[in-house]
C-alpha positions in Angstrom: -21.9 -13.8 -20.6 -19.0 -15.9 -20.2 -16.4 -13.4 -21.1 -18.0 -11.0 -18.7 -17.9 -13.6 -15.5 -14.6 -14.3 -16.8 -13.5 -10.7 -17.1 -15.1 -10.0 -12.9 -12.9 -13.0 -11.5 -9.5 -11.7 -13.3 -10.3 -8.3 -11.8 -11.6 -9.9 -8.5 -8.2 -11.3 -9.0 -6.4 -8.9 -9.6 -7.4 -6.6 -6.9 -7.0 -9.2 -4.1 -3.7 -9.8 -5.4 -3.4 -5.6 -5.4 -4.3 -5.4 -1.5 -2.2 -8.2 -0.5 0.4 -6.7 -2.2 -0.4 -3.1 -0.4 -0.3 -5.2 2.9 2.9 -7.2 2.7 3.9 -3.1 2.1 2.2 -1.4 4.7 3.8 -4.4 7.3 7.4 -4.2 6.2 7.4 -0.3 6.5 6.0 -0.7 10.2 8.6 -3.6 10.9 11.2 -0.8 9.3 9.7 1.9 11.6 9.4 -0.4 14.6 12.9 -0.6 14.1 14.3 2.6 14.0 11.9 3.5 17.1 14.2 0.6 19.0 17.5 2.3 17.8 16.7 5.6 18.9 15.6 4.9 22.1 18.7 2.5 22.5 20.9 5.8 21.7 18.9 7.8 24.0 19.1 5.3 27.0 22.9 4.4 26.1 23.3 8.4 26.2 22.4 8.8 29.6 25.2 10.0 32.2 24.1 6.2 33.9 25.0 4.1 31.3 28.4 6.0 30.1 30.0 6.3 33.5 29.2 2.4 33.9 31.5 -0.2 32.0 28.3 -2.7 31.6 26.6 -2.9 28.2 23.8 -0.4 27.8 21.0 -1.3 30.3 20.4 2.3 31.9 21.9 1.5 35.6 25.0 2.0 36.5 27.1 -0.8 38.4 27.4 -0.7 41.8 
């Protein structure tokens, strides 16, 4: 019986540690996606005929 009780809490265990470690995954790909989201839409915005013609930084409105 002991074996057995031992056997449950190492797989217990060992899937906990399996679904934190599917987690810490799942949150760095969204971080990684979350960033490349920012970056395109920066290159769109910095692409507009707004924010080329101005010679401020990239804030889609030109300078008057």
């Amino acid at each position: 019986m002991y074996h057995i009780l031992k056997a449950s809490e190492l797989t217990v265990k060992t899937l906990g540690e399996i679904n934190s470690h599917r987690w810490e995954l799942i949150s760095h790909l969204w971080e990684t996606t979350s960033h490349r989201w920012e970056r395109k839409s920066y290159l769109f915005f910095c692409s507009l005929p707004d924010c080329i013609s101005s010679s401020n930084s990239c804030t889609g409105r030109s300078i008057s």
